[in-house]
C-alpha positions as CSV (number, residue, x, y, z in Angstrom):
1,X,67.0,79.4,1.8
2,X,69.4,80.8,-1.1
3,X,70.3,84.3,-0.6
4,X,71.1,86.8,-3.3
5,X,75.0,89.1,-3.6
6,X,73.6,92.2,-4.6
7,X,75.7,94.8,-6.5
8,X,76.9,97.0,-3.8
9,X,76.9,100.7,-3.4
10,X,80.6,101.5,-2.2
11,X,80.5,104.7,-2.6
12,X,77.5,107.7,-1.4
13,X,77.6,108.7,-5.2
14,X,77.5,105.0,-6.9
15,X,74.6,104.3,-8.8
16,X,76.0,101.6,-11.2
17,X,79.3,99.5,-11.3
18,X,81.6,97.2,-13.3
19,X,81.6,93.4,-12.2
20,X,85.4,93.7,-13.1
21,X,86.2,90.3,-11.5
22,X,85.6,86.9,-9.7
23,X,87.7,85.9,-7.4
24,X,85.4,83.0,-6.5
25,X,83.7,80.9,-8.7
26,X,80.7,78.5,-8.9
27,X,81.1,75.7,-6.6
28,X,83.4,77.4,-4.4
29,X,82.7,77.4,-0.6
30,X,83.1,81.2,0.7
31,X,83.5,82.3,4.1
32,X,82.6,85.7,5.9
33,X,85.6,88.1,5.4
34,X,86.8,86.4,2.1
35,X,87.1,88.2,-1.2
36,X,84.6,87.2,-3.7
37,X,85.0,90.0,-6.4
38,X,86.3,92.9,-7.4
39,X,83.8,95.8,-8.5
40,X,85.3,98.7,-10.7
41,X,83.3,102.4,-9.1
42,X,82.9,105.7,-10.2
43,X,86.6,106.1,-8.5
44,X,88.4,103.1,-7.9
45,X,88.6,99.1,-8.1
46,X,87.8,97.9,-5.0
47,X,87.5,94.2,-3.7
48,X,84.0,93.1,-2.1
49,X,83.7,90.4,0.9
50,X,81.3,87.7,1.3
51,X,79.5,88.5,4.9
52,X,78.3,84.9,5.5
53,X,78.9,81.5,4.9
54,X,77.9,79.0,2.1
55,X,78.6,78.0,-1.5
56,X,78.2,80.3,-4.7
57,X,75.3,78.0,-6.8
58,X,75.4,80.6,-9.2
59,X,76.5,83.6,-10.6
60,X,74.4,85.7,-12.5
61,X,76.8,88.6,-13.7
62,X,80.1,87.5,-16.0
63,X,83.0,89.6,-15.0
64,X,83.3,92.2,-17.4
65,X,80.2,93.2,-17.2
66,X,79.4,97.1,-17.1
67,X,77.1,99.4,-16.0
68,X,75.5,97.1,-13.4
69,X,72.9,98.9,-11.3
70,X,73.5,99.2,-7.7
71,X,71.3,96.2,-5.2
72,X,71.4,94.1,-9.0
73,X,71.8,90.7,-8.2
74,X,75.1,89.1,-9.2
75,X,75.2,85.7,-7.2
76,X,73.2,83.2,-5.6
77,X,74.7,81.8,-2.2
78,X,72.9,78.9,-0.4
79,X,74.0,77.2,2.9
80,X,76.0,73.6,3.0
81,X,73.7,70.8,1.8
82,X,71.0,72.9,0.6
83,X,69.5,71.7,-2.0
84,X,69.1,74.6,-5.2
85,X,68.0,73.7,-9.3
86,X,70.4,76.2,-10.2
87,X,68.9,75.5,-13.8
88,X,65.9,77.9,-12.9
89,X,68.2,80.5,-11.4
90,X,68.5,84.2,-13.2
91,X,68.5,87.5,-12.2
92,X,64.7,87.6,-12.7
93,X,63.9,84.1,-10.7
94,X,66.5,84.3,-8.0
95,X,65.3,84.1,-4.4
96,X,64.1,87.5,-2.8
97,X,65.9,87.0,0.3
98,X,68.7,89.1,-0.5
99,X,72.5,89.6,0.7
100,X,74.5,92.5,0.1
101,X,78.6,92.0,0.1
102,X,79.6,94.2,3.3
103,X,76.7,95.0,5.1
104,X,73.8,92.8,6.7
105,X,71.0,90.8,5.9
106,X,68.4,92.8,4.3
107,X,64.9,91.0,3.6
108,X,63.9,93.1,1.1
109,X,62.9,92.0,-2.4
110,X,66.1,93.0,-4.4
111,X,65.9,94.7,-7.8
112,X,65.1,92.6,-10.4
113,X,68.0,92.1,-13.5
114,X,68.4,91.1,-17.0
115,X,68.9,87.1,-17.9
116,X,72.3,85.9,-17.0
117,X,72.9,85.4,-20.7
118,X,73.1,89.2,-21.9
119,X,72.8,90.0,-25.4
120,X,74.1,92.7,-27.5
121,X,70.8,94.8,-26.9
122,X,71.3,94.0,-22.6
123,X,74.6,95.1,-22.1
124,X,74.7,98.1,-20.4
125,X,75.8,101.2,-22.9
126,X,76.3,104.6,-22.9
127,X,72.8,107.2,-21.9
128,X,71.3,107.6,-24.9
129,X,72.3,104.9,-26.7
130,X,70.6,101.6,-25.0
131,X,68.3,99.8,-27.5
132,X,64.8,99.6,-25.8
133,X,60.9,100.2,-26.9
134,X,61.2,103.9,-26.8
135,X,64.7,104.1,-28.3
136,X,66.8,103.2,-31.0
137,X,71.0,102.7,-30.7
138,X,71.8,105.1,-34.2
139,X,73.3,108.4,-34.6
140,X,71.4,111.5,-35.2
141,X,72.7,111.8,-38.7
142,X,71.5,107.9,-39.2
143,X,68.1,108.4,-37.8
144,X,67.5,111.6,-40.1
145,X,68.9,109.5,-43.3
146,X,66.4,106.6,-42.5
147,X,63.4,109.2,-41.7
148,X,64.3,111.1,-45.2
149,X,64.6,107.6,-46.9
150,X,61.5,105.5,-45.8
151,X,64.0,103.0,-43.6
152,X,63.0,101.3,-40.6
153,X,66.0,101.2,-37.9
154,X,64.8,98.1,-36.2
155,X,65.7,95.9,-39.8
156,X,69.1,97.3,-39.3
157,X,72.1,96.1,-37.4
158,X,74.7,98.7,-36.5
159,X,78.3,98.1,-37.5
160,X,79.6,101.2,-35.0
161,X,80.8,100.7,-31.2
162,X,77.9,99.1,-28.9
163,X,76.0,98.1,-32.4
164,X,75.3,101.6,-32.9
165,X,73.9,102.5,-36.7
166,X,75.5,104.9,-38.2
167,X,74.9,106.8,-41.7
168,X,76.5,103.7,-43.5
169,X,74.3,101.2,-42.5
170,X,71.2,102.9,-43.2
171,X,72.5,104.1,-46.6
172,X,73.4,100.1,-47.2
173,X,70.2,99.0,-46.4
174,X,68.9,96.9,-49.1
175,X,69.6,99.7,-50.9
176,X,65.8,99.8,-51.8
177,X,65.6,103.2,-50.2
178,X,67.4,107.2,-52.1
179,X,70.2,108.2,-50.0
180,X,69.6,111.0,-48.4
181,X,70.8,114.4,-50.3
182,X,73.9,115.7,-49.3
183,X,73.9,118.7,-47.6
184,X,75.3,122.3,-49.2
185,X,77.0,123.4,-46.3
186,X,80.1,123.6,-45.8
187,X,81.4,121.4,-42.6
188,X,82.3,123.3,-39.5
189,X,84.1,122.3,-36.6
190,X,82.6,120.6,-33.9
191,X,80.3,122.6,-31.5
192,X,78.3,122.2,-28.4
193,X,75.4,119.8,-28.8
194,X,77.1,118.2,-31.7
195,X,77.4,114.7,-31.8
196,X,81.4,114.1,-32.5
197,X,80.9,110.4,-33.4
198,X,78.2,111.8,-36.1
199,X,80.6,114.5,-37.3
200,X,83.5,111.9,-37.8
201,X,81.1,109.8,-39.9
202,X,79.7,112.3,-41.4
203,X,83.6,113.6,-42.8
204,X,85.1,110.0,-42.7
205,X,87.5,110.4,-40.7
206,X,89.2,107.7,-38.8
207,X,89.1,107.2,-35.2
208,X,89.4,104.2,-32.3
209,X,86.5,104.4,-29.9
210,X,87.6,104.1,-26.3
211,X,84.8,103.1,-24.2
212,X,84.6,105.9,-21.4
213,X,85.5,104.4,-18.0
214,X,83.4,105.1,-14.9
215,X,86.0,107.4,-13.8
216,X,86.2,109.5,-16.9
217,X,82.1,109.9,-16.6
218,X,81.9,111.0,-13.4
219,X,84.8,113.5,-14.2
220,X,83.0,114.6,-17.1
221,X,79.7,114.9,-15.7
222,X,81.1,116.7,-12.3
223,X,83.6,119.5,-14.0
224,X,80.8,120.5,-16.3
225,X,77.9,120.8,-13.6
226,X,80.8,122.8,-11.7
227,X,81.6,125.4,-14.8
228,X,78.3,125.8,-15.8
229,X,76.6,126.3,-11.9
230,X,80.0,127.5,-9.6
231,X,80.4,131.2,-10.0
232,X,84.7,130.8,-10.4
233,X,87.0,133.8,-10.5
234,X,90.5,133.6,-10.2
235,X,93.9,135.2,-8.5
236,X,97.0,134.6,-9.4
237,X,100.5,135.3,-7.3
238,X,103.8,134.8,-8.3
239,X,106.3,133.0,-5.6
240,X,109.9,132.9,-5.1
241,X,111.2,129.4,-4.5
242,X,115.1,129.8,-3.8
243,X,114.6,129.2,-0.1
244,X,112.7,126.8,-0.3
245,X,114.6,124.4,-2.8
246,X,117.4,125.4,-0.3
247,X,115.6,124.1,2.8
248,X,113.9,120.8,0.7
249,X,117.9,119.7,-0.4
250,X,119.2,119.9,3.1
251,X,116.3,118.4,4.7
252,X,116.8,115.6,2.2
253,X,120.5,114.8,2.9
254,X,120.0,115.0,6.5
255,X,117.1,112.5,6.4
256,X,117.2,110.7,3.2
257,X,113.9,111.7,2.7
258,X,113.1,112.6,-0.9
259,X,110.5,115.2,0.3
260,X,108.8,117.2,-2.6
261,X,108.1,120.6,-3.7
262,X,104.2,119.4,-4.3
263,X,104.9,118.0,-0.6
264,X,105.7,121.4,0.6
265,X,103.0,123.5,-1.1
266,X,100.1,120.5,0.3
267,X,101.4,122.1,4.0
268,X,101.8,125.3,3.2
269,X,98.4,125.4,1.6
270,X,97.1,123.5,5.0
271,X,98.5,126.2,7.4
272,X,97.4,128.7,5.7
273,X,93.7,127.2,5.9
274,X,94.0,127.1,9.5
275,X,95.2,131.3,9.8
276,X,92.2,132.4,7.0
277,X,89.9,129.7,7.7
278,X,86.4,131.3,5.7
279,X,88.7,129.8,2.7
280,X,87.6,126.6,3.9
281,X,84.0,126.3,3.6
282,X,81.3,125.1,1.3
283,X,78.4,126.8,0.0
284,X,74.7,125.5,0.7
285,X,71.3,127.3,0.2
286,X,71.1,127.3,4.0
287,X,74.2,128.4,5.3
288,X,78.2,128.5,4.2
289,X,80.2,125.1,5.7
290,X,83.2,126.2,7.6
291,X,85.0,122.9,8.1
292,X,87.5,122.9,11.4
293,X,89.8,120.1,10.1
294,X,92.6,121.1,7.0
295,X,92.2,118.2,4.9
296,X,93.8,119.0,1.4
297,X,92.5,117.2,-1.3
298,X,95.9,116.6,-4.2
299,X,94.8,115.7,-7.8
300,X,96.7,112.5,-8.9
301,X,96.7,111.6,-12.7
302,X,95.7,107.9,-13.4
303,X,95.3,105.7,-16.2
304,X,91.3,106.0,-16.3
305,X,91.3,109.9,-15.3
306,X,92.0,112.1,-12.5
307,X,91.2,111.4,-9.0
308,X,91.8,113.5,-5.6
309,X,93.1,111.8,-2.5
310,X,93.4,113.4,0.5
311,X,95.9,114.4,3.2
312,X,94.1,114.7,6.0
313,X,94.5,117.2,8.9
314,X,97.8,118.4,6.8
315,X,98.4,121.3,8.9
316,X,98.9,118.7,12.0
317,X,101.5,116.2,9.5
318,X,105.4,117.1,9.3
319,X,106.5,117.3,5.3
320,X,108.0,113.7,5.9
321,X,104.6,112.3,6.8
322,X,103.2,114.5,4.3
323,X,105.7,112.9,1.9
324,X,105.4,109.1,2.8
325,X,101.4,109.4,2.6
326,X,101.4,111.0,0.0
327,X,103.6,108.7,-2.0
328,X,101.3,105.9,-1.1
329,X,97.8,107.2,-2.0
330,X,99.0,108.1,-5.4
331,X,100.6,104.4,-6.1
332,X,97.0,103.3,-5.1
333,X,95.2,105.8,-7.0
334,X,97.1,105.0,-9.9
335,X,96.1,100.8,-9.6
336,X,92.7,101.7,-8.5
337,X,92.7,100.7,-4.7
338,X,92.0,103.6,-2.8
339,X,89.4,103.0,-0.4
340,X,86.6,106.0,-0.5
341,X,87.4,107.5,2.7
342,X,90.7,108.4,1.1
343,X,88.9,110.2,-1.7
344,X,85.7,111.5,-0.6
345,X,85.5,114.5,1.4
346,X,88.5,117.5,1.7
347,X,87.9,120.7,2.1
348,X,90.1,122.2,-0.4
349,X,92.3,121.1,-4.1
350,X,95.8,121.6,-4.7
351,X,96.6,120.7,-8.4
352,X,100.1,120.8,-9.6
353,X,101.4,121.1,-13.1
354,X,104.6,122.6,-12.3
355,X,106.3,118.6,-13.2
356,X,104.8,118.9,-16.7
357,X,106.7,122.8,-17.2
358,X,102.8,123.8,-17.0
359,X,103.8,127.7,-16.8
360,X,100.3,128.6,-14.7
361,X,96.7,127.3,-15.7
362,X,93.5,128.1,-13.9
363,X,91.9,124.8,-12.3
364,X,87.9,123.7,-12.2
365,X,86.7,123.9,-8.6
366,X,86.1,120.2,-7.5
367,X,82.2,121.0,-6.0
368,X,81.3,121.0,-3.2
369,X,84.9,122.5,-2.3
370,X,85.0,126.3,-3.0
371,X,89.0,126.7,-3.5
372,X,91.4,124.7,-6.0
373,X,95.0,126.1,-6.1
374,X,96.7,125.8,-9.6
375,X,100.7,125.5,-9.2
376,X,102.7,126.1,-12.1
377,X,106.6,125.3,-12.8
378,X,109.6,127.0,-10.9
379,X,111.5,128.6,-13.4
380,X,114.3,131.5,-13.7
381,X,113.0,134.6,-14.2
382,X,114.5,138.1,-14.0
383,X,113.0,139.9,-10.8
384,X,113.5,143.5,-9.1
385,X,115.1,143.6,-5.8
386,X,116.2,147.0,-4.0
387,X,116.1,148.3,-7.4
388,X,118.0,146.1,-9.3
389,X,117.3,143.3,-11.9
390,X,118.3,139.7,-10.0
391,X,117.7,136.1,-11.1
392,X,115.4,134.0,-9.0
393,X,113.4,130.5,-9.5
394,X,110.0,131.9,-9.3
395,X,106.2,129.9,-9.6
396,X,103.0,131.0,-10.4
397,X,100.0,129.9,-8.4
398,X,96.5,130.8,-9.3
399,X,93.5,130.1,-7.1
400,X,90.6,129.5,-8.5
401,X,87.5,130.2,-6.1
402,X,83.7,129.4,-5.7
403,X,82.0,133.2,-5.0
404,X,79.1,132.1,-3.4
405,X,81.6,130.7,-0.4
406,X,84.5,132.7,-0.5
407,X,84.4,136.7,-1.2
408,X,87.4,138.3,-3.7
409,X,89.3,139.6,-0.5
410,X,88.8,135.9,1.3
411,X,90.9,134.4,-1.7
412,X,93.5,137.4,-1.3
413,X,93.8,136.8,2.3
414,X,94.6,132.8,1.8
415,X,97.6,134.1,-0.9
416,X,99.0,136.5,1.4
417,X,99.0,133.7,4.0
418,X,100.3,131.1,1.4
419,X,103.0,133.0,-0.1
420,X,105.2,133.6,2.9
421,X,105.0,130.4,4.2
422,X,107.0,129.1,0.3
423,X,109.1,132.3,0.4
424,X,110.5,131.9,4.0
425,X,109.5,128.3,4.5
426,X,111.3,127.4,8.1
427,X,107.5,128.1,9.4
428,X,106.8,124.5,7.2
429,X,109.5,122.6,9.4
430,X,108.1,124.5,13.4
């Protein structure tokens, strides 16, 4: 019988997707192993392989869709010469025998879906703002204006992003109703719990509404669980880097490697997990994670947000291996094709601003990791040496640390280790 493609969950954290595209259509004969779509994640882009036989009868998701909720149905697939009225097909009708892409049969009833034929009201939106019976897509400043003024929101349709009503709709409605008084108060900036899309109507001001990728969600939603629960403090170290721009230029010409400065701090920081190794750990209620294996997590800038590949086992990789892998996983980052063993786990961050002339900055912990190091620019800077003022490229590094996991003297210890190993760095190349 005709077996559903179910939205799959690629990731341990994926709840919902984007059906970003078909590579097959209806009609089209698929085969196990072949490519069907590609599915945007909470992270990355990543393709999505038929694991059986047949044709595609129908599709039930468009690509382009958002928001889709993980075991959704998205396609119908029935065997050669099986005979399907696709007419009566939808997310709601489909069969229950169910197939998800990569992985095996499962025969349980999948999750039922919307009609195939969304409407403005069905398409997935932003929390808070899906139009249902409990409900209604306006902003707080709309919904006060209609309660003041006797308007019903469901007579309205919104002119703002995702049909939303904002205070000019309800104030054009019909105009049977008073607009609402204007307030005496003086406008103040934006503050927490304000709506910011409210406060720019509210003022008038102009603004392009960029729909928030799943990247920049989970970002959002992460950093500010980790600020408001991870007890951080911080430590900061200054680091001479003469020797080491010495040793990176000769290695260079005697290789033709173009090994970097991030390159050598992801190994330094690596070996200097392995000598203080409490700073590699992870806080539960039960016990503190010591992990065994130095896997450095590196924060790579990308067009939907930031995302952390990792280098794993670094302190076993020489700085050209460190170099070429590196090089790779951020080209893939940045076109959204890592695969999420690449950029799930690690036991500790390195984030480097130092490219940007980012002087030092404090970083937010990346949970459940308890250490993020924060890399700042080499610059000149005047320094005392046996008494007397000297000239030397000098970065500062500030490590920001979870203090649940890792005590004040821990973080100290993992500086003293990692400053040494930049200063005199021939222990990078042994």
């Amino acid at each position: 019988m005709p077996t559903q493609i179910l939205m799959p969950a690629l990731s341990p954290t994926m709840t919902e997707g984007n059906l970003a595209k078909w590579i097959k259509k209806e009609g089209d004969t698929v085969k196990a192993g072949q490519v069907i779509a590609e599915i945007e994640t909470d992270k990355a882009t990543m393709e999505v392989e038929a694991v059986d036989e047949g044709k595609i009868v129908k599709i039930l998701i468009p690509a382009g869709t958002q928001g889709i909720k993980v075991n959704t149905p998205i396609a119908v697939l029935a065997e050669e010469g099986e005979t399907v009225d696709v007419a009566k097909l939808s997310p709601a009708n489909a069969p229950s025998e169910s197939r998800h892409p990569g992985a095996s049969r499962d025969p349980a009833v999948a999750t039922p879906a919307a009609s195939g034929a969304l409407t403005r009201e069905q398409l997935p939106m932003d929390p808070g703002l899906r139009r249902d019976d409990a409900r209604i897509v306006a902003s707080p400043l709309a919904k006060r204006i209609a309660e003041q003024s006797g308007v019903d929101l469901k007579t309205i349709s919104g002119t703002g992003p995702n049909g939303r009503i904002v205070k000019a709709d309800v104030e054009g409605a019909g105009k049977t109703a008073p607009a609402a008084a204007p307030r005496a108060t003086t406008a103040a900036a934006p503050a927490q719990g304000v709506d910011a899309q409210d406060y720019a109507d509210k003022l008038g001001m102009a603004y392009d509404a960029i729909p928030n990728s799943g990247v920049r969600k989970v970002i959002a939603r992460r950093l500010t669980e980790s600020k408001q629960l991870v007890p951080h403090f911080y430590l900061s170290v200054d680091i001479e880097l003469d020797a080491l721009l010495e040793l990176r230029k000769h290695l260079n010409e005697a290789s033709g490697a173009k090994i970097s400065v991030n390159d050598c701090v992801i190994r330094a920081t690596a070996l200097a997990m392995k000598k203080i190794p409490a700073s590699n750990a992870s806080w539960t209620d039960n016990a503190i994670l010591q992990y065994k294996d130095a896997d450095v997590s590196v924060a790579v800038a990308t067009p939907n947000g930031l995302i952390t590949p990792i280098i794993k086992k670094a302190d076993t990789k020489s700085l050209a291996q460190i170099s070429r892998e590196m090089k790779d996983l951020a080209a893939r980052a940045r076109d959204g094709k890592l695969r999420p063993e690449e950029f799930q786990g690690g036991g500790f961050s390195v984030s480097n601003l130092g490219m940007f002339g980012v002087k030092s900055f404090s970083a937010i912990i990346n949970p459940p990791q308890s250490c993020i190091l924060a890399v700042g620019a080499g610059e000149q800077r005047a320094v005392v040496k046996d008494g007397a003022i000297k000239v030397a490229t000098v970065m500062t590094c500030t490590l920001s640390v979870d203090h649940r996991a890792v005590d004040g003297s821990v973080g100290a210890e993992f500086l003293q280790a990692f400053k040494p190993l930049i200063e005199k760095p021939y222990g990078l190349v042994v």
